[in-house]
N, C-alpha and C positions, 0 to 999 in steps of 0.2 A: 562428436562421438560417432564413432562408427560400426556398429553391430558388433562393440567388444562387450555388450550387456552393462555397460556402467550404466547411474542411474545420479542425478545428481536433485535439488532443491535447491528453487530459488524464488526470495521474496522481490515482489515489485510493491511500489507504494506512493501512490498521487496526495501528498498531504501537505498543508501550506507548512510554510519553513518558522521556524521555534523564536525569531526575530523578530526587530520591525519590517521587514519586508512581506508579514503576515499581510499587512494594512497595505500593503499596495499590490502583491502579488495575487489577489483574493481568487482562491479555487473552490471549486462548486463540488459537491458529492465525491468528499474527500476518501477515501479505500487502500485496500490493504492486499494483495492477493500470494497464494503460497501457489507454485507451479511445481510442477516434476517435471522432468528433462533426461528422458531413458532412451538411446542412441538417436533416432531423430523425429523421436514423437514429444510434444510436448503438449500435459494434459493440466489442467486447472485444480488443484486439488482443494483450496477454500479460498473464499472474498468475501473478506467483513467490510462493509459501508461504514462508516467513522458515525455517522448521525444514527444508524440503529443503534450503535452500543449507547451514546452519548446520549438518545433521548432528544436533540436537538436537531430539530427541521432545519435542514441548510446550511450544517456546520460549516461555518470556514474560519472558528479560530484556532490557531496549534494544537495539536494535543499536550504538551509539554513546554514551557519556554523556561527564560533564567529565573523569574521570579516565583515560580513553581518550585 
């Protein structure tokens, strides 16, 4: 983007994967974050930690798998 004022959103997200590669991939302080992306600033605009919502210290399992 080049100072034509667009303005875009974009999520990032560190979260183990919804499979058995939960159990071998194992991620620590799993997170969620929403960015803005307005010509060539990019600013933080929310990050939810997986284990505040969850209640669980050290979440590292899926949020979602097949058996869900």
């Amino acid at each position: 983007m080049t100072g034509d004022g667009k303005q875009a959103y974009v999520v990032s997200a560190y979260l183990s994967p919804a499979d058995l590669m939960a159990f071998t991939t194992y991620r620590h302080d799993q997170c969620v974050a929403l960015w803005k992306v307005e010509d060539a600033t990019i600013t933080l605009i929310r990050y939810w930690e997986v284990e505040r919502l969850s209640g669980r210290k050290h979440h590292e399992m899926p949020l979602y798998d097949v058996g869900r």
